[in-house]
C-alpha positions, -999 to +999 in steps of 0.1 A: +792-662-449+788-644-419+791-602-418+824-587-413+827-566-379+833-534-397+807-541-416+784-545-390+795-521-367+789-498-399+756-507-399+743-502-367+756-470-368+741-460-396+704-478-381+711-463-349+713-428-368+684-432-391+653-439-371+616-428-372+617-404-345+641-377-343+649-380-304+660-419-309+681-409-340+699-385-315+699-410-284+709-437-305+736-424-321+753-409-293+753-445-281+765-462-308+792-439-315+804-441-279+799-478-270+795-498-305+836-503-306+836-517-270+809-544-275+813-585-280+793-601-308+764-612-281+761-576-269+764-562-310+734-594-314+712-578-285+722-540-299+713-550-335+676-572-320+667-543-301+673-521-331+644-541-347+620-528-322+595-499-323+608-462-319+581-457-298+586-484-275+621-478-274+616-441-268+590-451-239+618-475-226+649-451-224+629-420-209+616-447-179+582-444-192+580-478-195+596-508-186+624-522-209+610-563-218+635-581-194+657-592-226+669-557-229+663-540-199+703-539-194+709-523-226+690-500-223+693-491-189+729-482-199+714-462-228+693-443-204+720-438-181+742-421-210+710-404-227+705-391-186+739-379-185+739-357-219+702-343-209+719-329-179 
């Protein structure tokens, strides 16, 4: 049986919230509060996939230290532009 949407929307709050590094806990869940509720069940799949992936990496990725793979270089060039946004 698959997982109910507010079930998983739920969730990837909560693991967008609860990271290993303090700055994606606060990147992330700026994101996820803002955009979760817009997003089809492919772009929850790629949210929840990337989710999977190293703070540092991700951290690396959002900040333009390093390129996003090209799976998720969308994503999170919109996190970036967000995370960019609230810096300011």
């Amino acid at each position: 049986m698959s997982e109910r949407h507010e079930h998983r929307l739920k969730r990837l709050k909560m693991r967008s919230m609860r990271r290993g590094i303090k700055e994606m806990d606060l990147i992330l869940s700026a994101y996820a509060d803002d955009t979760l509720h817009t997003m089809d069940d492919a772009a929850l799949t790629l949210y929840d996939d990337m989710l999977n992936e190293n703070d540092q990496d991700l951290y690396q990725w959002v900040t333009g230290q390093v390129a996003a793979p090209e799976r998720f270089a969308g994503l999170i060039a919109r996190i970036s532009v967000q995370f960019q946004g609230s810096a300011a």
